[in-house]
N, C-alpha and C positions, 0 to 999 in steps of 0.2 A: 641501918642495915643497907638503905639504896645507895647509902654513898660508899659504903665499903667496898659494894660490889662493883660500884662504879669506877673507883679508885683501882680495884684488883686487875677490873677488863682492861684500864689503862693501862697499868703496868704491863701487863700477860701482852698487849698487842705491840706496847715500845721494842719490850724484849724480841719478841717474836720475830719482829721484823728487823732487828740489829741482828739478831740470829738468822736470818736468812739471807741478808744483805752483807756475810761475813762482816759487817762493823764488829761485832765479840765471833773473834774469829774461831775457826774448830780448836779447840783442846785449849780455848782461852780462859781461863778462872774467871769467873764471876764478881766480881766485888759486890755484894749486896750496900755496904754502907756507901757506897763509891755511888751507886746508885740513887739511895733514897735520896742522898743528900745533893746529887745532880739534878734530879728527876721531880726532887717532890715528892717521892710514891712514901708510904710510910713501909714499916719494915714490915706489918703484916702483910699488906697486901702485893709488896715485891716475893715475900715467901712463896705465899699462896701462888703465885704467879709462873713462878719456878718449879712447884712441886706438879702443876696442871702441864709447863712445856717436859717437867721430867716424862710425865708420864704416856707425853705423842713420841719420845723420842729426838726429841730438840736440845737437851740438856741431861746430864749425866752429873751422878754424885761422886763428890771429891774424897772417898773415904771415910764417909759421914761427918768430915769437916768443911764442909763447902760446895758449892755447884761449880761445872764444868761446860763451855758449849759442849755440844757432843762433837767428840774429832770424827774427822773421814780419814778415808782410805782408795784405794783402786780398787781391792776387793769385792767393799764395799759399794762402792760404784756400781762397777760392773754388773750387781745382783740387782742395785736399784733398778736401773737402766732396763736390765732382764724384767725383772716383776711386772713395771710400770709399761713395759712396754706392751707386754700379756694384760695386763686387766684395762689400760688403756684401749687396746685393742679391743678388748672385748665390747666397751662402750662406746668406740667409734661403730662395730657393726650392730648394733643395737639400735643407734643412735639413726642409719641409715636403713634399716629396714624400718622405722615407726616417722623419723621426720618429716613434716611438712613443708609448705610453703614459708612460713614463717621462718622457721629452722630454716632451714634454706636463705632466707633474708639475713637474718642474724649473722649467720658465718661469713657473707658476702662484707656486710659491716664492719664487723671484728677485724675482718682480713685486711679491708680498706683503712682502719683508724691506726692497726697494726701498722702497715706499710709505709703511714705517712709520719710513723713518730721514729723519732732519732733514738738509734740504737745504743748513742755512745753521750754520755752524759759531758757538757760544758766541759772545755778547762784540760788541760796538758794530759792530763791522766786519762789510759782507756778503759772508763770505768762504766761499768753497764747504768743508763739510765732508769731511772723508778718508774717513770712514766712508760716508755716501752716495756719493763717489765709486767705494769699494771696489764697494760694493751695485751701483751702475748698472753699473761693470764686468761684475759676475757678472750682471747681465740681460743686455745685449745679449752676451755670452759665452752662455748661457743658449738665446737664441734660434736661436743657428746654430750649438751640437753636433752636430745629426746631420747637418750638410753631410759629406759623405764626398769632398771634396777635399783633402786637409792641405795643398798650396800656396794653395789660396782663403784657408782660415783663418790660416795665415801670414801672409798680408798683408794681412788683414781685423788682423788684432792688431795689426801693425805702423801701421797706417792709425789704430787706433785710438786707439791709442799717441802719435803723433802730433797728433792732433785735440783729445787731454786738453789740453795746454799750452791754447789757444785757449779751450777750457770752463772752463778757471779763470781766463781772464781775462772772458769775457763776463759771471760774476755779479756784478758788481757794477758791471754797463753797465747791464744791462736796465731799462728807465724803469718797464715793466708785468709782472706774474705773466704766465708762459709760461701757465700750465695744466700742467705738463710729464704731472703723476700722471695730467693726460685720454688726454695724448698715449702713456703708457705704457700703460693701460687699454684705448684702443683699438687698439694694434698686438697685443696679445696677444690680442684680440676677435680680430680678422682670421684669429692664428694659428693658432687651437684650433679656428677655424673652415675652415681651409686652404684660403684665400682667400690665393694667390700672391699675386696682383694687387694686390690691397687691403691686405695687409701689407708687401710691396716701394714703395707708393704710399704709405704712412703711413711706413715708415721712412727715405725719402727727406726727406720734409715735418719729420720731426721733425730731421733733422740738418742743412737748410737753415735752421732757425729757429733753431740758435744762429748761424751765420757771418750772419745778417741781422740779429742786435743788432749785432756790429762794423761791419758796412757803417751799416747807420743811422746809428749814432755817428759813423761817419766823416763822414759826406752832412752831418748835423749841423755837424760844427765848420766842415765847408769851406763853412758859406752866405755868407761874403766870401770864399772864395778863387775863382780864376777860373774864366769857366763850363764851359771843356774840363776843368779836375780834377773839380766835381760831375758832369760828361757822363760821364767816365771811372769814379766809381764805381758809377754809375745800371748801366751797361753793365758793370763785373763783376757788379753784383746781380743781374743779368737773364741772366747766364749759370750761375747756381746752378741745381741741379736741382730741379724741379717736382714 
């Protein structure tokens, strides 16, 4: 029984992270035998594994012939970017009315290990690296420890979780340097300064400006297609949060 389970959590976290890492890109079929027989995993515990990401939302059923990554969209975006930005929110001011000195230590950390690790992974391709990805994880993890809600942060992770796929596809949209290290420097300004307002107000700002490199790229390709589709993505951009 321990090795099943241990075998399943292997599978469940390979997948997990090929699915975050767009490697099984959105709306990519699955090949389960493709898998076990790469991977190792045996065909129970690759199931298992699949039916656990179907049910965060990470993968989607083919018709009941198969699994699916689950595809994105702008719409979709958009709504993530909204949600996450509201319940993030919520556990940045939580997090700064209850924080300590510790907290306080920690973000200065995070910020720092952040800063100092390469954004763009080795190699001709502008491919986000695993390691900064790790790092930005543990910042904005970092910034909302001392929310004393464990269902906020619950679904602050899962949100977050979610929004990774999308950040590994916008680096290598982006036409111009974000700033991002500004954009981190001044939300932990805000923090240390516990300024609700002005860190819930920069942490929205920072996570509208990945989901508006997709949209621009979109507006972009569609300047011949017709005017209701560019009207249509103007009108999701403008429902990101401010």
């Amino acid at each position: 029984m321990t090795r099943k389970i241990s075998l399943t959590q292997r599978a469940y976290d390979q997948l997990r992270d090929d699915l975050l890492t767009c490697r099984l890109a959105p709306g990519e079929r699955i090949n389960i035998k493709e898998i076990t027989e790469n991977l190792g995993f045996s065909l129970g515990a690759v199931r298992e594994a699949l039916a656990r990401l179907t049910s965060e939302g990470f993968v989607t059923t083919d018709d009941m012939r198969g699994f699916r990554a689950a595809p994105i969209s702008i719409a979709d975006l958009v709504d993530l970017m909204a949600v996450r930005a509201d319940i993030e929110g919520q556990c940045l001011r939580r997090s700064i009315a209850k924080g300590e000195l510790e907290w306080e230590s920690a973000i200065v950390s995070a910020a720092h290990r952040l800063n100092g690790t390469p954004m763009y992974a080795p190699g001709p391709d502008r491919r986000l690296n695993d390691s900064y990805a790790a790092a930005h994880a543990a910042f904005h993890e970092a910034l909302v420890a001392a929310c004393d809600s464990p269902w906020l942060q619950r679904l602050r992770t899962w949100l977050y979780s979610q929004s990774e796929r999308y950040r590994y596809l916008t680096i290598p949209l982006a036409r111009v340097e974000r700033g991002v290290t500004q954009e981190h420097e001044a939300l932990v300004a805000a923090v240390l300064a516990r300024d609700a307002d002005a860190a819930v107000a920069l942490l929205s700002a920072h996570l509208t400006a990945t989901a508006q490199i997709l949209i621009d790229r979109e507006i972009a390709s569609a300047e011949d297609a017709p005017a209701h589709q560019r009207a249509g993505l103007r009108a999701l951009s403008s429902m990101l949060p401010n």
